[in-house]
VOPAGU-2260 file (C-alpha; in pm, 1 decimal, decimal comma):
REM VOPAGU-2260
SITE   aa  ch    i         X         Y         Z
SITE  UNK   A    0       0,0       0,0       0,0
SITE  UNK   A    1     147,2     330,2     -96,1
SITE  UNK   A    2     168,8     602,8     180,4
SITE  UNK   A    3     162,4     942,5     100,5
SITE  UNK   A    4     257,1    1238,4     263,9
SITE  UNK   A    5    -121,5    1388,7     295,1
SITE  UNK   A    6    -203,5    1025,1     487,7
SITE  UNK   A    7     111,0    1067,1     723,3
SITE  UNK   A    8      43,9    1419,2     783,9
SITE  UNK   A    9    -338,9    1323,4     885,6
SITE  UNK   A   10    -196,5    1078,5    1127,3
SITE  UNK   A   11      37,0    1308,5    1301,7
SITE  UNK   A   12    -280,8    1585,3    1336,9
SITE  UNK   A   13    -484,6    1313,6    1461,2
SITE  UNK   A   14    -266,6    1174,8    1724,2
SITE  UNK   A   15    -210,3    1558,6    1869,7
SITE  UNK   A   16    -569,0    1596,1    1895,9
SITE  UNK   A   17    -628,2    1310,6    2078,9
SITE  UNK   A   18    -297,1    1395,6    2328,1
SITE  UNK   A   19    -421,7    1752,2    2383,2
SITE  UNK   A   20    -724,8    1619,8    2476,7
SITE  UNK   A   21    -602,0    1404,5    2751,1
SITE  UNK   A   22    -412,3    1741,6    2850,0
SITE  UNK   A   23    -729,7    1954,9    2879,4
SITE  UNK   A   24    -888,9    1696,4    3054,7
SITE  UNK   A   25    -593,9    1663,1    3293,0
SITE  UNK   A   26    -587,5    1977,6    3349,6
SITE  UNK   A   27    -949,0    2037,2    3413,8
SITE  UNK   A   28    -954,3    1780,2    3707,6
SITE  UNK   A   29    -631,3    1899,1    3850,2
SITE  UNK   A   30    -805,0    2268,6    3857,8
SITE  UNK   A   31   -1143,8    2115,3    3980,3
SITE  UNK   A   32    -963,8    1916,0    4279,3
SITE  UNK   A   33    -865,1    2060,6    4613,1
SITE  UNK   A   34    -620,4    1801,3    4641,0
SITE  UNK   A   35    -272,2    1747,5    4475,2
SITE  UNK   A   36    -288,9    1455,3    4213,2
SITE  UNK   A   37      49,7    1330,5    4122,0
SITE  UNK   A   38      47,9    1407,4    3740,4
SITE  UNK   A   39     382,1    1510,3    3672,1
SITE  UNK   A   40     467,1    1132,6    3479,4
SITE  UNK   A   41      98,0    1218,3    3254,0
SITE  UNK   A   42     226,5    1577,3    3221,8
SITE  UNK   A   43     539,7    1377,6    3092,5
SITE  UNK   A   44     389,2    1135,9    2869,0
SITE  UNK   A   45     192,8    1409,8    2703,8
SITE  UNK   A   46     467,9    1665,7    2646,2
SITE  UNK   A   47     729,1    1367,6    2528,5
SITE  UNK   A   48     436,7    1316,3    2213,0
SITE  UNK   A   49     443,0    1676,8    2125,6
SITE  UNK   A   50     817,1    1639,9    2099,2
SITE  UNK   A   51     816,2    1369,1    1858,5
SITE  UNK   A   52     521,7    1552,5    1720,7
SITE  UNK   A   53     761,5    1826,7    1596,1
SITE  UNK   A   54    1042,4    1581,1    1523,3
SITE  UNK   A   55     781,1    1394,5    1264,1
SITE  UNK   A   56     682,5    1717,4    1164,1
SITE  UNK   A   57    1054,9    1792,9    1042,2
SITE  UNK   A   58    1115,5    1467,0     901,4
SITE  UNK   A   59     783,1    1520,4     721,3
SITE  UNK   A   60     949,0    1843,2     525,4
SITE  UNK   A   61    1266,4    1700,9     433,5
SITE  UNK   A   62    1226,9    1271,7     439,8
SITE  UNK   A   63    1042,8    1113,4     169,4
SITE  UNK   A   64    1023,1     742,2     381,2
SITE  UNK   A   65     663,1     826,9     509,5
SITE  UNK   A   66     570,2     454,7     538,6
SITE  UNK   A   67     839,5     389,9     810,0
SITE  UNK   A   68     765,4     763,6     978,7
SITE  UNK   A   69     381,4     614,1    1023,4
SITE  UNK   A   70     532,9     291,7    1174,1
SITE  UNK   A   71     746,7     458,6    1421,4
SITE  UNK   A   72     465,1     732,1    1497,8
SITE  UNK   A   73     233,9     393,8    1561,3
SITE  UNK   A   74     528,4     222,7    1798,9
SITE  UNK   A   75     535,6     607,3    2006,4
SITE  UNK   A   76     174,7     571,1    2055,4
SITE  UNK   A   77     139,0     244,4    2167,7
SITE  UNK   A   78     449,9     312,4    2384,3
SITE  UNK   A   79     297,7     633,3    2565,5
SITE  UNK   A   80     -43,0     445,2    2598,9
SITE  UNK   A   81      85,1     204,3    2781,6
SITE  UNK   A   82     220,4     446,3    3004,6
SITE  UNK   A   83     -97,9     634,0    3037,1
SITE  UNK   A   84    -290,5     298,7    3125,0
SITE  UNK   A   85      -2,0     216,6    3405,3
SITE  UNK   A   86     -14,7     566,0    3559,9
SITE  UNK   A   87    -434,8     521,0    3582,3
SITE  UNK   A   88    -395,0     180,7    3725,5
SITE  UNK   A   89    -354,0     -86,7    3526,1
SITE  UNK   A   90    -629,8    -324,9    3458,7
SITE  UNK   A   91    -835,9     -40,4    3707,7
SITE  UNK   A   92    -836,4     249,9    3491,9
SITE  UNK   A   93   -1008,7     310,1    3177,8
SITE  UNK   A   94    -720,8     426,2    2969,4
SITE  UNK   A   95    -665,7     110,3    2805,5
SITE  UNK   A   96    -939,9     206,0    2527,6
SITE  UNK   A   97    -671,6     447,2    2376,8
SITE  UNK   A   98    -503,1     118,8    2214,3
SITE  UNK   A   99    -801,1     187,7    1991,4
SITE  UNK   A  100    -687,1     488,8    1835,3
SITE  UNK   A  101    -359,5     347,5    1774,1
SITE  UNK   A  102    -527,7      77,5    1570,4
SITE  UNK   A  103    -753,8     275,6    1344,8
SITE  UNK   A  104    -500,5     516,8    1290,0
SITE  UNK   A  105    -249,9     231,6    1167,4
SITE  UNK   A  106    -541,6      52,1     982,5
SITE  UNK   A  107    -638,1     372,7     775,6
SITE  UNK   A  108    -304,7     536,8     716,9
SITE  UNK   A  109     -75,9     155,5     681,1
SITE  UNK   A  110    -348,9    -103,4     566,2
SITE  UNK   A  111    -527,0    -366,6     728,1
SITE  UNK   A  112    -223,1    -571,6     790,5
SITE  UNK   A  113    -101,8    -297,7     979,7
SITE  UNK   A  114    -402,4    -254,1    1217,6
SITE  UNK   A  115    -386,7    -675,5    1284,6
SITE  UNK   A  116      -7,4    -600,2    1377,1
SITE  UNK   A  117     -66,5    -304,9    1576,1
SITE  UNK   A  118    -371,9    -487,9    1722,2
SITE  UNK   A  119    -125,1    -739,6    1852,3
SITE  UNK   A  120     120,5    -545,9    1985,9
SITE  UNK   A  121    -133,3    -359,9    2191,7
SITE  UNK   A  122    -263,2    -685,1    2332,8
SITE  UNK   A  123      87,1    -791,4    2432,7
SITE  UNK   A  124     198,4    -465,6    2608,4
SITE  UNK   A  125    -150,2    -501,3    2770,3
SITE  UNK   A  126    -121,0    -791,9    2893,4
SITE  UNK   A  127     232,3    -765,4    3000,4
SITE  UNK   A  128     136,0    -449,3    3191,3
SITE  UNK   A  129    -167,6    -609,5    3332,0
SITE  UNK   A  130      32,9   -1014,0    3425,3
SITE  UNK   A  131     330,7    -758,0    3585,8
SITE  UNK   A  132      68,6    -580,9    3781,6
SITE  UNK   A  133    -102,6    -840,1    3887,9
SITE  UNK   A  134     190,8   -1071,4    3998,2
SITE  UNK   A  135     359,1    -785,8    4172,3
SITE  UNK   A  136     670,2    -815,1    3912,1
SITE  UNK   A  137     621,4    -399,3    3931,4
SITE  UNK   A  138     451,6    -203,1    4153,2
SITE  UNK   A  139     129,0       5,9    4111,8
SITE  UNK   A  140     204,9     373,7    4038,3
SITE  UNK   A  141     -25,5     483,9    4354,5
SITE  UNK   A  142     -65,3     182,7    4615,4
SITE  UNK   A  143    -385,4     275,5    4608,4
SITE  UNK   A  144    -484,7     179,0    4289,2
SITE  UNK   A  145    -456,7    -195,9    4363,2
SITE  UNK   A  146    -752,3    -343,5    4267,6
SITE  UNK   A  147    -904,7    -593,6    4530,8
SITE  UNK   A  148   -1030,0    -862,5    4336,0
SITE  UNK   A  149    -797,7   -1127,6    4184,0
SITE  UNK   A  150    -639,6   -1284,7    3900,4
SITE  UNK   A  151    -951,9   -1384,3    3728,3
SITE  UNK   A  152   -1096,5   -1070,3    3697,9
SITE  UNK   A  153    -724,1    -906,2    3540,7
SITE  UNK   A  154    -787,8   -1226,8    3305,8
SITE  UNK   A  155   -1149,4   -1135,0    3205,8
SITE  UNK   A  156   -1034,5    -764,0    3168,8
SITE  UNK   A  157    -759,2    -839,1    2943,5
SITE  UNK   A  158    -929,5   -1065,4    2745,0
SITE  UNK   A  159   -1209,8    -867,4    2704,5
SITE  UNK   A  160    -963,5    -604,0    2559,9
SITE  UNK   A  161    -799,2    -871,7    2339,4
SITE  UNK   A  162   -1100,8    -920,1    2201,1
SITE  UNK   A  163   -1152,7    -562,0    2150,9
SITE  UNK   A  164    -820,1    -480,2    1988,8
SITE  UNK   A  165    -897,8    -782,4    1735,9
SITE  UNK   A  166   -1240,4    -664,8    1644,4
SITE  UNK   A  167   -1160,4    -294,2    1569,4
SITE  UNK   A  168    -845,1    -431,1    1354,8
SITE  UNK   A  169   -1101,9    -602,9    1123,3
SITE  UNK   A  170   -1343,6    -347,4    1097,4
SITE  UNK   A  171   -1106,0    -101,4     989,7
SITE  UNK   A  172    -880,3    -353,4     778,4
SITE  UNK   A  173   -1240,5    -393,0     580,7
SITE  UNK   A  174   -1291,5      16,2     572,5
SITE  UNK   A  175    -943,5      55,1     487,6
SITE  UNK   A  176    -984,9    -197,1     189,2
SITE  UNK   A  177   -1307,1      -8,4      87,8
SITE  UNK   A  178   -1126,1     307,9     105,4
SITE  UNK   A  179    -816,5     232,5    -116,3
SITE  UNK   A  180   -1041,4      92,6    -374,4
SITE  UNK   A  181   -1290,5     388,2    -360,5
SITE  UNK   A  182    -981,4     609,4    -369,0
SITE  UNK   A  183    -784,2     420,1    -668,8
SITE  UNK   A  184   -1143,2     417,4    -858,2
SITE  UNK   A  185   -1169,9     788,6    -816,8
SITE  UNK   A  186    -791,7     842,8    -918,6
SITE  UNK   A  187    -871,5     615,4   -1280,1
SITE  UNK   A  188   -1167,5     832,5   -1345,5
SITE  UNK   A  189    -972,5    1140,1   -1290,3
SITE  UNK   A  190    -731,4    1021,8   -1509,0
SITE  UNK   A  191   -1008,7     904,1   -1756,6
SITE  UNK   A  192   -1174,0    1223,6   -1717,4
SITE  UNK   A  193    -849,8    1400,5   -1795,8
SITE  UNK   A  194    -765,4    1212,6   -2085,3
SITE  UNK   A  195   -1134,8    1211,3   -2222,1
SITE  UNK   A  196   -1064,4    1650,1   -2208,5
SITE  UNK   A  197    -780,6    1639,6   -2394,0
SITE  UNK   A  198    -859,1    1399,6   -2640,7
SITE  UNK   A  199   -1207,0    1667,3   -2677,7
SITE  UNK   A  200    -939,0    1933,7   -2718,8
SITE  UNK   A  201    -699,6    1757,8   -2997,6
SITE  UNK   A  202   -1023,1    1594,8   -3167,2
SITE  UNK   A  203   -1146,9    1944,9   -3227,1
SITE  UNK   A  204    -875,6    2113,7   -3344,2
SITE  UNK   A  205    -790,1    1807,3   -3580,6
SITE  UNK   A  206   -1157,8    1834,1   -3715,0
SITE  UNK   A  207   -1135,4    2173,8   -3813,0
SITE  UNK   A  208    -821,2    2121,4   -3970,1
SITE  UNK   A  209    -973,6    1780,8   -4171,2
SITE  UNK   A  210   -1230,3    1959,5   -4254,9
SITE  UNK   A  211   -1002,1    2267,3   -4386,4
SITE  UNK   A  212    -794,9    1994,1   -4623,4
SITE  UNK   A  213   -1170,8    1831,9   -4728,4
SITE  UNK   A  214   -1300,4    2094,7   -4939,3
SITE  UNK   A  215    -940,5    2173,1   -5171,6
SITE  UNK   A  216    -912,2    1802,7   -5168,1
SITE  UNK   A  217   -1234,6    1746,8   -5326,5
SITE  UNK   A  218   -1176,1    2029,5   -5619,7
SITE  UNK   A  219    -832,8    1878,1   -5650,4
SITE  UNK   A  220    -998,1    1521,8   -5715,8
SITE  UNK   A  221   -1305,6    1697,5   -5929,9
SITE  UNK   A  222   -1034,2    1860,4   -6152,1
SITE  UNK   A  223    -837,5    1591,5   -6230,3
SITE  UNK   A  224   -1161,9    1371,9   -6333,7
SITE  UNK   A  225   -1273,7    1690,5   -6546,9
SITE  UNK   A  226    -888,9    1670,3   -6734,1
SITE  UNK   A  227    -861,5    1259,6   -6741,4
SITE  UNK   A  228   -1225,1    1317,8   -6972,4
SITE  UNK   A  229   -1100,7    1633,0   -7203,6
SITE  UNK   A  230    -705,2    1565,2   -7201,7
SITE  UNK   A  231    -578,2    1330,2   -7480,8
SITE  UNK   A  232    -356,7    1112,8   -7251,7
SITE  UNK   A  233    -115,5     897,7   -7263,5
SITE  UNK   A  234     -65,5     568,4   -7114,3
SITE  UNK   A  235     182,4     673,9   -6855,8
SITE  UNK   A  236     -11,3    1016,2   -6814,2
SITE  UNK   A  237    -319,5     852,1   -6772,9
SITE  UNK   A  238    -207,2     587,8   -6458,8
SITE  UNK   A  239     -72,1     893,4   -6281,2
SITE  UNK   A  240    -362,9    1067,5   -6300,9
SITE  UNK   A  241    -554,0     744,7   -6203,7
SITE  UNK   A  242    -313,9     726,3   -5877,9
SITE  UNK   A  243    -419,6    1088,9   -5794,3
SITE  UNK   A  244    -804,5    1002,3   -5795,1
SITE  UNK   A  245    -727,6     712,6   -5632,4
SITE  UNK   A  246    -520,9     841,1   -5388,2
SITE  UNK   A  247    -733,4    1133,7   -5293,5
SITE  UNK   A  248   -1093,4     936,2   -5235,1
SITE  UNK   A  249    -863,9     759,1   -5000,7
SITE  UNK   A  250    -768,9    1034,4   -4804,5
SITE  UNK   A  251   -1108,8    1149,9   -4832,2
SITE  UNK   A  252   -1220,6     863,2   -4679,2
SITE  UNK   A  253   -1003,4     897,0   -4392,5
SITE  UNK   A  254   -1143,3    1203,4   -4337,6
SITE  UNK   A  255   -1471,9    1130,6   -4347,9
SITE  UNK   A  256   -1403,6     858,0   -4075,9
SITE  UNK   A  257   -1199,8    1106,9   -3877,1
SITE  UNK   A  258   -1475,0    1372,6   -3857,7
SITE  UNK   A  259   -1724,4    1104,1   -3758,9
SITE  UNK   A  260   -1477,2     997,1   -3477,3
SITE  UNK   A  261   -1404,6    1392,8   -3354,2
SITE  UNK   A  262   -1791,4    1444,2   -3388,0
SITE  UNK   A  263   -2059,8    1257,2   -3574,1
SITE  UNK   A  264   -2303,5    1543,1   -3688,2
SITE  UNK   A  265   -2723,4    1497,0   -3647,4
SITE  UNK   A  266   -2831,6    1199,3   -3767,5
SITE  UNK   A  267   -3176,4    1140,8   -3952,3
SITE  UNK   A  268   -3309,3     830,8   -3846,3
SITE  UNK   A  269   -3594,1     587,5   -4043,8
SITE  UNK   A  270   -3742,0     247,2   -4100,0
SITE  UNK   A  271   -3492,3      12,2   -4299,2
SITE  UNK   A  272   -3425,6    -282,8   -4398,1
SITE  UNK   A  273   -3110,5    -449,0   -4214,3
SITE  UNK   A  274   -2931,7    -599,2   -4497,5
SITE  UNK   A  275   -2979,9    -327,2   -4749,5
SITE  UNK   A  276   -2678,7    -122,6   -4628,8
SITE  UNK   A  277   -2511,0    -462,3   -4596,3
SITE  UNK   A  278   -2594,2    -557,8   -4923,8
SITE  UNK   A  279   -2426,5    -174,1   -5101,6
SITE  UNK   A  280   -2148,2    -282,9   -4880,3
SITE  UNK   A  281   -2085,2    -553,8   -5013,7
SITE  UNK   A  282   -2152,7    -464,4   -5371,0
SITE  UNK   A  283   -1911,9    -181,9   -5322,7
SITE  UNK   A  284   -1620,3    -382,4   -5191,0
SITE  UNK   A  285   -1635,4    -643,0   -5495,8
SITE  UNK   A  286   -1610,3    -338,8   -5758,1
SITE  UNK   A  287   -1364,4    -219,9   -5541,9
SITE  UNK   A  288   -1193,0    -534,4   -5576,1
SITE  UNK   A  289   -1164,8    -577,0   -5193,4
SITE  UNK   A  290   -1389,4    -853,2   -5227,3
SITE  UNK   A  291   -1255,0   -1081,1   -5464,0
SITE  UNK   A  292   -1386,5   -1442,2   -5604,7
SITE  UNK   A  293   -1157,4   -1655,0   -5342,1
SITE  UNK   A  294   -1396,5   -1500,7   -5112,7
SITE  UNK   A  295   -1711,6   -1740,9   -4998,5
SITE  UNK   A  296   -1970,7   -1503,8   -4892,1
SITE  UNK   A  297   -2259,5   -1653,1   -4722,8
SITE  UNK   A  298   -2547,9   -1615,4   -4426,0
SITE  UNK   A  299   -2898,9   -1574,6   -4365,3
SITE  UNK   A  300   -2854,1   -1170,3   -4419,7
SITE  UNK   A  301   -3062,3   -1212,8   -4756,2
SITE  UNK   A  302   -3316,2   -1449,9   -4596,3
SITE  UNK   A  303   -3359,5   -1205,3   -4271,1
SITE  UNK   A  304   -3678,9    -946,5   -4340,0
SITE  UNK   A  305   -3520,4    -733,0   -4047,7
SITE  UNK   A  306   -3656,2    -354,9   -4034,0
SITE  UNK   A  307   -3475,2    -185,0   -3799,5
SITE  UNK   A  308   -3468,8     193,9   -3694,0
SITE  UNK   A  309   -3182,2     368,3   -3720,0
SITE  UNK   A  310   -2903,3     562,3   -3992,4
SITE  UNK   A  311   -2881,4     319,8   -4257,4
SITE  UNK   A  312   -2572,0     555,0   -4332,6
SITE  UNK   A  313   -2448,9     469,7   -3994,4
SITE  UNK   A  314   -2469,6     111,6   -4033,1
SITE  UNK   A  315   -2341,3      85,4   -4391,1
SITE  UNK   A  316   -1973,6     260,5   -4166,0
SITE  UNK   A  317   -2021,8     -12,3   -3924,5
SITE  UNK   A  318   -2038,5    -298,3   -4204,8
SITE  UNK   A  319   -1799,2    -131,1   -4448,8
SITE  UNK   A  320   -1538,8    -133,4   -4133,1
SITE  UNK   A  321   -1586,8    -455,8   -4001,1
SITE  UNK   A  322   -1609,4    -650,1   -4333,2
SITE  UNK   A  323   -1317,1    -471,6   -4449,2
SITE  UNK   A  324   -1099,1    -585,6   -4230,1
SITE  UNK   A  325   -1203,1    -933,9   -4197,8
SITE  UNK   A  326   -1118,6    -936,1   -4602,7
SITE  UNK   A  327    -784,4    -765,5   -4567,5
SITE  UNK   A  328    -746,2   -1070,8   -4286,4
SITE  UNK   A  329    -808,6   -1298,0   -4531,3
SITE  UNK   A  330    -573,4   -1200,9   -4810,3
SITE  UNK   A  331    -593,7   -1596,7   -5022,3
SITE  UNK   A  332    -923,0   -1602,3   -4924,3
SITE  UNK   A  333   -1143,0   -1776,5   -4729,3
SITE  UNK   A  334   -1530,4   -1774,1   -4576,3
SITE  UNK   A  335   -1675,3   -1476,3   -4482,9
SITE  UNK   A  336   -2054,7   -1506,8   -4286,0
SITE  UNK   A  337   -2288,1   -1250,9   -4190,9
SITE  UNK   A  338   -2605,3   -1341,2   -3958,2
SITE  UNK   A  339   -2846,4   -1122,7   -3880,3
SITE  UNK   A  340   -3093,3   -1255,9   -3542,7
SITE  UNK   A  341   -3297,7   -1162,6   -3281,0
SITE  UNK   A  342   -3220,8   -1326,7   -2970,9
SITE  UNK   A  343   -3465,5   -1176,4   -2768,7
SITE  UNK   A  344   -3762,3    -984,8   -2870,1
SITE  UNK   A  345   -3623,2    -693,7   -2760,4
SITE  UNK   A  346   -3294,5    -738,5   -2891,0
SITE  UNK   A  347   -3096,2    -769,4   -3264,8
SITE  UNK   A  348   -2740,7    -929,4   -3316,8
SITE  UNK   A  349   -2491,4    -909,5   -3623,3
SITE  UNK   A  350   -2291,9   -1157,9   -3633,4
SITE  UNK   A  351   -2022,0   -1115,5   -3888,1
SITE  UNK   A  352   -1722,4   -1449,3   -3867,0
SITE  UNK   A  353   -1385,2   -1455,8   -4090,1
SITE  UNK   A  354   -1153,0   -1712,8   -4146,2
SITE  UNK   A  355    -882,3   -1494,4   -4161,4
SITE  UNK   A  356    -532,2   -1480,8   -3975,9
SITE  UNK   A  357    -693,8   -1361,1   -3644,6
SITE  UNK   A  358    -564,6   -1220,2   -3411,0
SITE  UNK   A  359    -351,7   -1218,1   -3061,3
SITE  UNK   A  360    -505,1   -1119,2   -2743,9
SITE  UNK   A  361    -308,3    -782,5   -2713,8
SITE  UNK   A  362    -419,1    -707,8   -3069,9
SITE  UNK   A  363    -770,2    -781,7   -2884,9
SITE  UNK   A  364    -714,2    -590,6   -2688,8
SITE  UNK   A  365    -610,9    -275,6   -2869,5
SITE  UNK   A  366    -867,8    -318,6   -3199,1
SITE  UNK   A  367   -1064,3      -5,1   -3055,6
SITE  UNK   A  368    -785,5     243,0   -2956,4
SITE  UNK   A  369    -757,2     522,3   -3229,0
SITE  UNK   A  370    -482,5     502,9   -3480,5
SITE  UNK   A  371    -410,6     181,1   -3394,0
SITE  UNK   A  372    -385,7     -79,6   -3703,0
SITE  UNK   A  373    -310,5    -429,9   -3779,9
SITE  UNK   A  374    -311,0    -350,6   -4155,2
SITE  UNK   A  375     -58,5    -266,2   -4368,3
SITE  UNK   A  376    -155,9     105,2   -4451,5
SITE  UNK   A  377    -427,9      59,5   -4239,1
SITE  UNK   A  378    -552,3     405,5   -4060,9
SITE  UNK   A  379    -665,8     277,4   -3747,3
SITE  UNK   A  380    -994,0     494,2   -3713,2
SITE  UNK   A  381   -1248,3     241,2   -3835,4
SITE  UNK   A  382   -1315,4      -3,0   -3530,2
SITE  UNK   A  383   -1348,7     329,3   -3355,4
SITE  UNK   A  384   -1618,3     482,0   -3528,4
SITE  UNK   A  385   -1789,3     118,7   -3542,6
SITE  UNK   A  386   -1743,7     120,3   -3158,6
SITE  UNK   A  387   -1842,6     516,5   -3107,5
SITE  UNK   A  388   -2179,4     466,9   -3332,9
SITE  UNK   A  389   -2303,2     133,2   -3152,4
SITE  UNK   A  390   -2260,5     323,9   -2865,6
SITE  UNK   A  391   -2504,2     597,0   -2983,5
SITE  UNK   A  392   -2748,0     247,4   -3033,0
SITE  UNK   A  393   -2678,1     132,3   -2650,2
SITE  UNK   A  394   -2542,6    -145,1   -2811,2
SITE  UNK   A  395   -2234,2    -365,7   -2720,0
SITE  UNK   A  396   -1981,5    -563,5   -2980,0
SITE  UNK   A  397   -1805,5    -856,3   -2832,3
SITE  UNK   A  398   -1462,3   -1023,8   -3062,9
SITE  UNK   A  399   -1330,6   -1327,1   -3017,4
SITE  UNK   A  400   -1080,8   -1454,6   -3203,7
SITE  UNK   A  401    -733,7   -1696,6   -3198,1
SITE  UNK   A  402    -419,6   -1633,0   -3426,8
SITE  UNK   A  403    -444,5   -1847,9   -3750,1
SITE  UNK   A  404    -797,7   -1958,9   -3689,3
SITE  UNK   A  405   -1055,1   -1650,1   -3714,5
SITE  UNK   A  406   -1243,8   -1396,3   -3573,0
SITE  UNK   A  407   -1585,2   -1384,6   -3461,1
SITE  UNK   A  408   -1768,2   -1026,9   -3435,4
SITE  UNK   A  409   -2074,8    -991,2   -3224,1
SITE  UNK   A  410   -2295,0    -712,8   -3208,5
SITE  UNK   A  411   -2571,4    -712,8   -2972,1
SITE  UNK   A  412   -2844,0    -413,8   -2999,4
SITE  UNK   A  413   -3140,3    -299,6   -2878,0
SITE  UNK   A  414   -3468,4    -366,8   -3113,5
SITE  UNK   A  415   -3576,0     -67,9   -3231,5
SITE  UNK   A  416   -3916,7      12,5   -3399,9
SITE  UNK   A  417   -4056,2     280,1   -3637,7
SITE  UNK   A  418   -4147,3     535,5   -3333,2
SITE  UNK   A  419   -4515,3     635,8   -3314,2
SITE  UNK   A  420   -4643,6     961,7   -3485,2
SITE  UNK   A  421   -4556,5    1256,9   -3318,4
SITE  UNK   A  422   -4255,3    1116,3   -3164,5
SITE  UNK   A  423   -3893,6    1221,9   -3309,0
SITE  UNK   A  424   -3737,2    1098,4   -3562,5
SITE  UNK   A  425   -3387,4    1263,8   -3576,3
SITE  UNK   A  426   -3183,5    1232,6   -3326,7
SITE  UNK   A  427   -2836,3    1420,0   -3237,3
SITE  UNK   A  428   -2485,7    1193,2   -3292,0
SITE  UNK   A  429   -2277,3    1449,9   -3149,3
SITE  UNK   A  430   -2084,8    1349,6   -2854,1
């Protein structure tokens, strides 16, 4: 358990509290008495903590070993406790209940193996006090603070105590659990939360930027369509200008995918059928020549009269990045199978399975972090957006795959109908 300087700090306040306390108190009886009381060893005990209070205080400015500065402030304490429960009497008095603080204060600040140790400790100087007491190995501090009953009832008291001691130590090893968790949870969603602001920050400067390159990108592209169509080319003029089209719906296209990752714009939702966009997406990436013959296509997505609600739009980005990289996985082809189902009534899934190369667990693990790629030339954007727009759907995609054997893509959404009239049927994507 890491100690910090705030928790050491807090422990060193706390235990001057509690020891100016005892002072006051001290000090009120001895004013409200006519008679002397013999407090000179208290007056002592209490001025020897303040001491090390401003020697912990000093080692608190310049030493950075605050775990062993708690331990030693915890080994004081229990020392001058025992002290204070010898001076009121032993077993007699009712000082002994300051072990307590000793323990919680370990417990909170050191961990819950810390509070069983300190909870030990406290029972043997206890019971070392109380067996040296009551044996007569050292005397009482007043004579008349002997207690007249006997052994038994020093056993009783100092088991009772024991049992005490043992009971606190759990209770605050549990609290002390519940606290590091509760504070390491709040520390990863500060971080998140962080991280989530800059990303905001970058993502919109980077849009306006895309968008900024978009607009001369597409004249560029238009131009060179308009010359390939008037200009008498020739063979070698004609590929280049071929590689510039090319070239520049690809960048496009990363655009497009960027600005829908920095901040998908409203969406008009409708009724559609589910594998129409699957169907353009697939007709797209075989004159693309993406999706080539060695390809086996197959599934019940032609056979499943699905209407769903939604951006067909949307889900055409969703298929065209999923699909896509299962065929760039499967580069000497293989099987490619798209299911459509609904589980539940209230529910649809996608299922979309490969036989490509797969993938390893840390590439798992990773397939939804921006600008990360497995693909040669790859942009690393598109399992983002597909992530980022099933989340606008409530949905959830789970991927399993193994290296050399497949991957298996399941998307799990909510069923959604046309919407009554009057409801609305546009909804905001912006994030």
């Amino acid at each position: 358990m890491k100690i910090l300087k705030r928790d050491v700090r807090w422990l060193l306040v706390g235990r001057l509290v509690v020891v100016s306390s005892l002072f006051v108190a001290a000090v009120v009886i001895q004013l409200a008495t006519s008679s002397f009381l013999p407090l000179a060893p208290f007056y002592f005990l209490i001025i020897s903590v303040y001491v090390s209070g401003v020697g912990f205080l000093l080692l608190l400015l310049f030493d950075t070993h605050f775990r062993a500065q708690a331990f030693a402030q915890v080994l004081i304490d229990l020392a001058v406790v025992t002290g204070l429960v010898y001076i009121s009497g032993g077993i007699g008095g009712q000082l002994h209940f300051l072990y307590v603080f000793a323990i919680i204060a370990a417990g909170l600040v050191l961990g819950g193996r810390a509070a069983f140790i300190t909870a030990a400790l406290s029972s043997i100087l206890f019971g070392a006090l109380a067996d040296s007491l009551a044996y007569g190995w050292i005397p009482y501090f007043r004579p008349d603070q002997a207690p007249e009953t006997g052994i038994g009832f020093a056993l009783y008291t100092v088991f009772t105590a024991w049992g005490l001691f043992f009971v606190i130590a759990i209770l605050v090893s549990q609290l002390s659990s519940s606290l590091r968790k509760t504070r390491e949870a709040l520390a990863t969603a500060q971080k998140a939360i962080e991280a989530r602001e800059r990303e905001a920050a970058a993502g919109r400067a980077s849009a306006f930027v895309a968008h900024e390159i978009r607009n001369p990108l597409a004249a560029i592209s238009g131009s060179i369509q308009v010359l390939q169509g008037d200009l008498a080319l020739n063979e070698e003029q004609a590929r280049l200008m071929a590689i510039v089209v090319k070239e520049s719906r690809r960048v496009s296209q990363s655009i497009e995918q960027f600005l829908s990752m920095a901040g998908p714009g409203k969406q008009t939702y409708s009724a559609f059928k589910l594998s129409e966009p699957l169907i353009e997406t697939l007709t797209m990436l075989r004159m693309g020549g993406e999706l080539s013959d060695q390809i086996i296509v197959k599934g019940n997505y032609s056979a499943e009269d699905i209407t769903y609600f939604g951006s067909p739009g949307q889900f055409k980005q969703v298929f065209w990045n999923l699909i896509g990289n299962a065929l760039k996985a499967m580069p000497d082809g293989g099987e490619l199978s798209v299911d459509f189902g609904r589980p539940k009534k209230n529910a649809l899934s996608i299922r979309i399975v490969d036989s490509g190369r797969g993938m390893t667990a840390e590439e798992r693990a990773r397939m939804f972090e921006p600008f990360y790629t497995r693909f040669e030339g790859g942009r690393g954007l598109g399992m983002a957006v597909v992530r980022q727009i099933l989340d606008s759907y409530a949905g959830k995609i789970e991927v399993q795959s193994e290296p050399w054997v497949g991957t298996d893509v399941l998307i799990t959404l909510p069923y959604r109908e046309m919407p009554r009239p009057g409801e609305a049927g546009t909804e905001a994507g912006r994030r």
